[in-house]
mmCIF file of the N, C-alpha and C atoms, coordinates in Angstrom:
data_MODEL
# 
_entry.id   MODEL 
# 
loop_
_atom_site.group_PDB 
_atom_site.id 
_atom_site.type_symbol 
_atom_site.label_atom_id 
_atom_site.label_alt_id 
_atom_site.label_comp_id 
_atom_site.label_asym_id 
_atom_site.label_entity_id 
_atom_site.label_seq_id 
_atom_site.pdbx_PDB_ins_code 
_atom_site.Cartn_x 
_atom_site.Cartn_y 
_atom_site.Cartn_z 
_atom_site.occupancy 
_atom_site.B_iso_or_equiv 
_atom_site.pdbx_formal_charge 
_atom_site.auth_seq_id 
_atom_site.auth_comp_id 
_atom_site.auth_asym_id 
_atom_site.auth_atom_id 
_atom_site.pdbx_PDB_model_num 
ATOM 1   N N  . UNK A 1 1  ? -1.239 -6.583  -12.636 1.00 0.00 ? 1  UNK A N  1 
ATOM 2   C CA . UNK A 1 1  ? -1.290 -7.504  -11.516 1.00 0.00 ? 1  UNK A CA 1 
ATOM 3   C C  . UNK A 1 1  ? -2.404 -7.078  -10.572 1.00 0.00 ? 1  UNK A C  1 
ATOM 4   N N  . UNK A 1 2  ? -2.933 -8.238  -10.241 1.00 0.00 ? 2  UNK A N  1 
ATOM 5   C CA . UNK A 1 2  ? -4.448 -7.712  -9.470  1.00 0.00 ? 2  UNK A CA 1 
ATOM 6   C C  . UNK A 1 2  ? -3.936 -7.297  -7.499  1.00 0.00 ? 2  UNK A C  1 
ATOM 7   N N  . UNK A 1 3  ? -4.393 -6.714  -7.134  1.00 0.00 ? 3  UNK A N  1 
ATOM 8   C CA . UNK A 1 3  ? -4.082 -5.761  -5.624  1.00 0.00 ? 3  UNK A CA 1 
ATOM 9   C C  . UNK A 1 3  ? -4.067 -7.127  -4.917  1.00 0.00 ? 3  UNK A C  1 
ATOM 10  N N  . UNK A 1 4  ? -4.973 -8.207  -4.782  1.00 0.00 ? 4  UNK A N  1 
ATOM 11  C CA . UNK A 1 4  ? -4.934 -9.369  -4.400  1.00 0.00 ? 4  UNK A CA 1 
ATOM 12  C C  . UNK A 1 4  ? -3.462 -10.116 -3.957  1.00 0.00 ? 4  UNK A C  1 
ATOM 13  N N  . UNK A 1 5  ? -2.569 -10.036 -5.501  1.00 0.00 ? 5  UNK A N  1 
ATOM 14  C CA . UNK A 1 5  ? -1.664 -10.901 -5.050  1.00 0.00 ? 5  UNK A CA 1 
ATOM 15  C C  . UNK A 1 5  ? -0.734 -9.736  -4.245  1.00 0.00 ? 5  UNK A C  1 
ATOM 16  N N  . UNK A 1 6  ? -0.744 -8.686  -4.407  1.00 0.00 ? 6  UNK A N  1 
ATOM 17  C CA . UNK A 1 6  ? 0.281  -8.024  -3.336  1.00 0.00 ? 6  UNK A CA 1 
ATOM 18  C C  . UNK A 1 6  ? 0.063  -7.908  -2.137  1.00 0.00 ? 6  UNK A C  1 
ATOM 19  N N  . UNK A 1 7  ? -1.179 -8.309  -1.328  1.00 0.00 ? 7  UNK A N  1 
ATOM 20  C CA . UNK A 1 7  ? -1.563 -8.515  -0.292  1.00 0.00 ? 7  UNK A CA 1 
ATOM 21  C C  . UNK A 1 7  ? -0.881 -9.893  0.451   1.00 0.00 ? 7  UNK A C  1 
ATOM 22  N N  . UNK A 1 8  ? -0.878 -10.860 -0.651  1.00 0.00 ? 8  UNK A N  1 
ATOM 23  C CA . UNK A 1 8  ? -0.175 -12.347 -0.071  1.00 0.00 ? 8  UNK A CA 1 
ATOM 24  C C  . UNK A 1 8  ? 1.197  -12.438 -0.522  1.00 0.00 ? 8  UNK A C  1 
ATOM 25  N N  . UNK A 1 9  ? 2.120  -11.594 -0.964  1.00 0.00 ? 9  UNK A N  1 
ATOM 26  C CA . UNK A 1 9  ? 3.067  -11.359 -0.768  1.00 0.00 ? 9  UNK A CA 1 
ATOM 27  C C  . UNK A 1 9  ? 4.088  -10.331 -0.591  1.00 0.00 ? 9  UNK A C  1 
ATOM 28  N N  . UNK A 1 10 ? 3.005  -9.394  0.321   1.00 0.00 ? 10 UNK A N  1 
ATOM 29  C CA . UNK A 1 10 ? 3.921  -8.150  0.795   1.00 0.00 ? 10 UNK A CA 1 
ATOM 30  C C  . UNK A 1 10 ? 4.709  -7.863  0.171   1.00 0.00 ? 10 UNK A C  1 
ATOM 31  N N  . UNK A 1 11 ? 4.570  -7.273  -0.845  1.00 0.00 ? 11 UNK A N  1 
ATOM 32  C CA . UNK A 1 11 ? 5.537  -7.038  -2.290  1.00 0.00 ? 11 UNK A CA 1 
ATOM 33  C C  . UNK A 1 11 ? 5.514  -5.263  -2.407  1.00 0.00 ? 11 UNK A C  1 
ATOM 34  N N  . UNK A 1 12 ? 6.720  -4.705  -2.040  1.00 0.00 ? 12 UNK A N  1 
ATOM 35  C CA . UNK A 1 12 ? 6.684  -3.038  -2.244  1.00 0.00 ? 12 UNK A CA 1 
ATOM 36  C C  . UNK A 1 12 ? 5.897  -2.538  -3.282  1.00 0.00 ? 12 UNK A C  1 
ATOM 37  N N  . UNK A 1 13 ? 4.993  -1.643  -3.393  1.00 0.00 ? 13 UNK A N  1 
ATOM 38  C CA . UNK A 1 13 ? 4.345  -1.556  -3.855  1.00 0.00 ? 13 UNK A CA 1 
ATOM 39  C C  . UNK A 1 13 ? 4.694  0.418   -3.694  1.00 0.00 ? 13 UNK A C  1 
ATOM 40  N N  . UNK A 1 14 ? 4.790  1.009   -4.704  1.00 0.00 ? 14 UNK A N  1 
ATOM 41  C CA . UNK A 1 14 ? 5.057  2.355   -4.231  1.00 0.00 ? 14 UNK A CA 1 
ATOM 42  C C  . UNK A 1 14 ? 3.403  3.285   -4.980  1.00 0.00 ? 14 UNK A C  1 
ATOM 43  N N  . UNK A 1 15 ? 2.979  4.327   -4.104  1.00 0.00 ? 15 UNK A N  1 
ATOM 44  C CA . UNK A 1 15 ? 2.153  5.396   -4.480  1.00 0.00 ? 15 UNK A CA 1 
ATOM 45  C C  . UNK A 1 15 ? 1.636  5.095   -5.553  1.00 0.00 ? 15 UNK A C  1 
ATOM 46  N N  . UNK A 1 16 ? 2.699  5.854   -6.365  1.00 0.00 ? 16 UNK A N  1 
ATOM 47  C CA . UNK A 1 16 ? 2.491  6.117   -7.875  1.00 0.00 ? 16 UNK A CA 1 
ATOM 48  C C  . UNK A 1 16 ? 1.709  4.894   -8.647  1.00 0.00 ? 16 UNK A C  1 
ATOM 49  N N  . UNK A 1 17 ? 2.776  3.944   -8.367  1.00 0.00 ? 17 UNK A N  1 
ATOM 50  C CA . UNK A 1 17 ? 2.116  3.031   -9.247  1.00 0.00 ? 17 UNK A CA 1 
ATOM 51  C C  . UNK A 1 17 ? 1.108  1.886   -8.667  1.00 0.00 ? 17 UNK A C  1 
ATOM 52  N N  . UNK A 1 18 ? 0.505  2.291   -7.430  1.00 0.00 ? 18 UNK A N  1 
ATOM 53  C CA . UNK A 1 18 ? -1.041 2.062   -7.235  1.00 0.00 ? 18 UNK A CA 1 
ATOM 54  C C  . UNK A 1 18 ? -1.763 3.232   -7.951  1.00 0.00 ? 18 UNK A C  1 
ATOM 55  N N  . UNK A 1 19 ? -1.777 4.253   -8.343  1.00 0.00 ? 19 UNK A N  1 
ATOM 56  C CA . UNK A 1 19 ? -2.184 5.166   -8.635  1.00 0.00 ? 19 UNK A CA 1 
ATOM 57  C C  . UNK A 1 19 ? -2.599 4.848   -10.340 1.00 0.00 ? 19 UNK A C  1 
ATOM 58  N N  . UNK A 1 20 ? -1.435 4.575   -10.847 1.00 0.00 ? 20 UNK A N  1 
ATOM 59  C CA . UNK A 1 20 ? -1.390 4.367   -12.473 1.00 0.00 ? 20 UNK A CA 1 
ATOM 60  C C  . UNK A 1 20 ? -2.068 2.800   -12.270 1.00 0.00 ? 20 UNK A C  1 
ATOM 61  N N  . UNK A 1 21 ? -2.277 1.891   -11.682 1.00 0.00 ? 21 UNK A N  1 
ATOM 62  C CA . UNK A 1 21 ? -2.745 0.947   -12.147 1.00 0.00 ? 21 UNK A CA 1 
ATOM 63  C C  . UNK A 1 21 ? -4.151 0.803   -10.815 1.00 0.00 ? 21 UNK A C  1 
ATOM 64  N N  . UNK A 1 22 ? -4.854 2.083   -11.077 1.00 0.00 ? 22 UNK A N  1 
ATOM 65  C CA . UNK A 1 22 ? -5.922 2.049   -10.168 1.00 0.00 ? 22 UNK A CA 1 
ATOM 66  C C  . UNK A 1 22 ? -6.020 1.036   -8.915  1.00 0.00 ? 22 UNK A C  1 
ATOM 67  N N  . UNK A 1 23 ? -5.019 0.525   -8.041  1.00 0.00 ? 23 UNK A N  1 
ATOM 68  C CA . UNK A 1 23 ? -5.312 -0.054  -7.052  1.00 0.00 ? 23 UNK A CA 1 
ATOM 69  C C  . UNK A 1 23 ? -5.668 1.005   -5.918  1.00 0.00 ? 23 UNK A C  1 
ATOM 70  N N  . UNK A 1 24 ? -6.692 0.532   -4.550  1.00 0.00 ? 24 UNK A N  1 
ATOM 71  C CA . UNK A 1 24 ? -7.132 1.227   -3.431  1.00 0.00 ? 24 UNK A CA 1 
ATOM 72  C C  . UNK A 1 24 ? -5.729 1.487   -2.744  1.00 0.00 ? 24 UNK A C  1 
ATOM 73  N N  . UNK A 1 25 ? -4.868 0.298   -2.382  1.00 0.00 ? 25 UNK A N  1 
ATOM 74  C CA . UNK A 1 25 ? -3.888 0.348   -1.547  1.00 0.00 ? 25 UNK A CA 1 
ATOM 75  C C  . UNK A 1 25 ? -2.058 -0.239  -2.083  1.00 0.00 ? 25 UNK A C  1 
ATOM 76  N N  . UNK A 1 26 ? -1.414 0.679   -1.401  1.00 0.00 ? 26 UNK A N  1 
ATOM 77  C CA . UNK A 1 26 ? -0.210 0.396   -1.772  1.00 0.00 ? 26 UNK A CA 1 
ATOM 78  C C  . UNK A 1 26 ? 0.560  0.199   -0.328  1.00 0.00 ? 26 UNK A C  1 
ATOM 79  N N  . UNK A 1 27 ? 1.731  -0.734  -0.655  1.00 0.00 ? 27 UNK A N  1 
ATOM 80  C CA . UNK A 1 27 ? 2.896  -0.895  0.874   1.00 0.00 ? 27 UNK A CA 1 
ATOM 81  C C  . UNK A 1 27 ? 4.273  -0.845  0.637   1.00 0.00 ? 27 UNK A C  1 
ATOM 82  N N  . UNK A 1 28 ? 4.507  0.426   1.447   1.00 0.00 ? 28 UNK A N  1 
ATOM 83  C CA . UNK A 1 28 ? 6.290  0.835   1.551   1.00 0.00 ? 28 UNK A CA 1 
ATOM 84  C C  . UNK A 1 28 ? 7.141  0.000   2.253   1.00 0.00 ? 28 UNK A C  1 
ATOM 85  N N  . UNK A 1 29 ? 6.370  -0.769  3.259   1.00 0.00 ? 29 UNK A N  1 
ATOM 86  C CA . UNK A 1 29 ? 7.327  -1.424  3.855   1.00 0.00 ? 29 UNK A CA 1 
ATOM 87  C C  . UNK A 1 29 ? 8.094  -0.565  5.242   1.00 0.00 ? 29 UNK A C  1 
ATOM 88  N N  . UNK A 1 30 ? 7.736  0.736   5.068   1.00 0.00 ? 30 UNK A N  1 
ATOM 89  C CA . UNK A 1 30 ? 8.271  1.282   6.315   1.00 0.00 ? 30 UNK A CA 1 
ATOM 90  C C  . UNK A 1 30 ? 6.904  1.663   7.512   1.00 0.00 ? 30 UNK A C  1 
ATOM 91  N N  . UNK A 1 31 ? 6.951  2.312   8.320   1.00 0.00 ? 31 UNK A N  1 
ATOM 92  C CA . UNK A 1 31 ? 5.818  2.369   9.657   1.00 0.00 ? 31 UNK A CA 1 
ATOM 93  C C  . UNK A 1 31 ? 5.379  3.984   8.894   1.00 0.00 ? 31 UNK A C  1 
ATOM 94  N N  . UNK A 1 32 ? 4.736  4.088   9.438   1.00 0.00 ? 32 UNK A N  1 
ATOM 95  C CA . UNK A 1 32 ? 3.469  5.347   9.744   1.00 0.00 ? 32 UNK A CA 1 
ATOM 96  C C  . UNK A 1 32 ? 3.679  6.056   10.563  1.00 0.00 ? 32 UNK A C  1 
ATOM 97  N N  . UNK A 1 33 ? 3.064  7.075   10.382  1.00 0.00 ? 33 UNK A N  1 
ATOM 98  C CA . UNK A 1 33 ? 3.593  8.425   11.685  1.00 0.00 ? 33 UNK A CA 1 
ATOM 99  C C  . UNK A 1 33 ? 3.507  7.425   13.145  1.00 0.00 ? 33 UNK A C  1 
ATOM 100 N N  . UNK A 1 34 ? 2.334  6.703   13.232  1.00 0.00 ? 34 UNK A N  1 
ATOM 101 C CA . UNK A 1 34 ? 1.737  5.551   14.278  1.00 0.00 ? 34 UNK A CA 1 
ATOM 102 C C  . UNK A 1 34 ? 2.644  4.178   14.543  1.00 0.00 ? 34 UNK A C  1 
ATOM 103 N N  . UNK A 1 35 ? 3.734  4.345   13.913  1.00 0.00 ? 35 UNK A N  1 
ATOM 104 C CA . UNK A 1 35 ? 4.724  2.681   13.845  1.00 0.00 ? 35 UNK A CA 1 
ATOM 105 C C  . UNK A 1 35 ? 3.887  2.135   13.544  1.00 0.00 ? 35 UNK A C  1 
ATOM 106 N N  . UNK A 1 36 ? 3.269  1.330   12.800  1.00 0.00 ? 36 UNK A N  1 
ATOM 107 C CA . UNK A 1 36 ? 2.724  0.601   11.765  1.00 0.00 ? 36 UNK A CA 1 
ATOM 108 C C  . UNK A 1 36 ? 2.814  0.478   10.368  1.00 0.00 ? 36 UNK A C  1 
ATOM 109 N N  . UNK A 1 37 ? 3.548  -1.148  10.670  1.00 0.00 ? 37 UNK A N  1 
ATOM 110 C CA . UNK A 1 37 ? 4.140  -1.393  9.410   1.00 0.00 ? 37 UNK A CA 1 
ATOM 111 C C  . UNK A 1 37 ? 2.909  -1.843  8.404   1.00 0.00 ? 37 UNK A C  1 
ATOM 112 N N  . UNK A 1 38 ? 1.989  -1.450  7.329   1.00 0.00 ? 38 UNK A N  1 
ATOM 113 C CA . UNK A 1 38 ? 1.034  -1.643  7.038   1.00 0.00 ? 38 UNK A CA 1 
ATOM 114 C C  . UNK A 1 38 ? 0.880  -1.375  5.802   1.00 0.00 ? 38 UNK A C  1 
ATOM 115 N N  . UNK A 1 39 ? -0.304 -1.660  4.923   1.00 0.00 ? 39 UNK A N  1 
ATOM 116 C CA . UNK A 1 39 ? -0.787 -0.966  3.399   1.00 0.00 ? 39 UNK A CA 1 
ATOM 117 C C  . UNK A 1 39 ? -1.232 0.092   4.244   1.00 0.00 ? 39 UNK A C  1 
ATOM 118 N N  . UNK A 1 40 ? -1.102 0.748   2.713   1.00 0.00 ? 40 UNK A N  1 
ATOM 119 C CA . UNK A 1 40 ? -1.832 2.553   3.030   1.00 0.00 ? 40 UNK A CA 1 
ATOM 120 C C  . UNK A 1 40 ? -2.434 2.919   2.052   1.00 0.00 ? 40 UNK A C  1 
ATOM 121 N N  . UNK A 1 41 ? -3.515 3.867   2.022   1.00 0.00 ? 41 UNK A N  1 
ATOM 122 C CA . UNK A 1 41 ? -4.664 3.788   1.311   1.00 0.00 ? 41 UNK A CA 1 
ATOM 123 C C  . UNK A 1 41 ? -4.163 4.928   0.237   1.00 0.00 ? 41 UNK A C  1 
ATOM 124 N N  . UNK A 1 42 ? -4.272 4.311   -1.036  1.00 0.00 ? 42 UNK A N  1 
ATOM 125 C CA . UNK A 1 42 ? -3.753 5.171   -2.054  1.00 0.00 ? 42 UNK A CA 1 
ATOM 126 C C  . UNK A 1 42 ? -4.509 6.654   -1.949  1.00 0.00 ? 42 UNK A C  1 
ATOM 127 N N  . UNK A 1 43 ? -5.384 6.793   -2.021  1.00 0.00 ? 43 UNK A N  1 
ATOM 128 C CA . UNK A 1 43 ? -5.799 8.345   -1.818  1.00 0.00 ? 43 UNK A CA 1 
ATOM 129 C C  . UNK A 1 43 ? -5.440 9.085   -0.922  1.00 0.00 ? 43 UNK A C  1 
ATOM 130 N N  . UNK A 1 44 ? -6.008 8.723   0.550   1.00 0.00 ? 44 UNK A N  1 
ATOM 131 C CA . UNK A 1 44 ? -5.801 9.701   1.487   1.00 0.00 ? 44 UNK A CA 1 
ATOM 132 C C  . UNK A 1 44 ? -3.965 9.494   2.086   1.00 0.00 ? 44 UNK A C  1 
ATOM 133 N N  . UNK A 1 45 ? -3.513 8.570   2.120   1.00 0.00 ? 45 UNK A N  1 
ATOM 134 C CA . UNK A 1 45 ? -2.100 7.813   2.292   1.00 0.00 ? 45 UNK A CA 1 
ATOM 135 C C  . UNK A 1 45 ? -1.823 7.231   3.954   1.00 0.00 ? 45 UNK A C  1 
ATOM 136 N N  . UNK A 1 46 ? -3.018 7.070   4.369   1.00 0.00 ? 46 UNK A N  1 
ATOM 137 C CA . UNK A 1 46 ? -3.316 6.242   5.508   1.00 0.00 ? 46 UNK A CA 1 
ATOM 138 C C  . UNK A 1 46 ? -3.082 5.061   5.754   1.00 0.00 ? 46 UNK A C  1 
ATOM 139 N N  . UNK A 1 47 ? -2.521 4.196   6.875   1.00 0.00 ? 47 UNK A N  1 
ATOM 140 C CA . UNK A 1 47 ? -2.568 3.227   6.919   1.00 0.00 ? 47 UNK A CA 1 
ATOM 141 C C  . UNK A 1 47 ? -3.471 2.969   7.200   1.00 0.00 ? 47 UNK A C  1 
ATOM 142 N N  . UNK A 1 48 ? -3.671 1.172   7.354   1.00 0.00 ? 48 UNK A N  1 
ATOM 143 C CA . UNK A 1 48 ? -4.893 0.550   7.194   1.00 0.00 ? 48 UNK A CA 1 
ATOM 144 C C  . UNK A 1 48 ? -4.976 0.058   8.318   1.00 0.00 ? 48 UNK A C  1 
ATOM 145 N N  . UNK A 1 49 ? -4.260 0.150   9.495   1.00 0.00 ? 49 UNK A N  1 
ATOM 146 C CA . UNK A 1 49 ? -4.185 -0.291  11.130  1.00 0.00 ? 49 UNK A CA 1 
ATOM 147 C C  . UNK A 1 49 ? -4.842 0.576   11.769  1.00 0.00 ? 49 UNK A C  1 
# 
């Protein structure tokens, strides 16, 4: 599944398996050290806010 459609439907998306299917970004659905509910960048594990 291309990173595209999980962007337009905020669809949990965990680490790992952005990892195994080479996507940049994955979304837990929970906030960030920062409360921000957001994607986070598969490498460094940053959000994107």
């Amino acid at each position: 599944m291309e990173f595209s459609k999980f962007l337009s439907s905020n669809k949990i998306v965990s680490r790992q398996y952005a990892i195994e299917h080479n996507l940049p970004r994955y979304f837990t659905g929970k906030p960030c050290i920062n409360g921000h509910i957001a994607e986070r960048y598969t490498k460094k594990t940053r959000c994107v806010d």
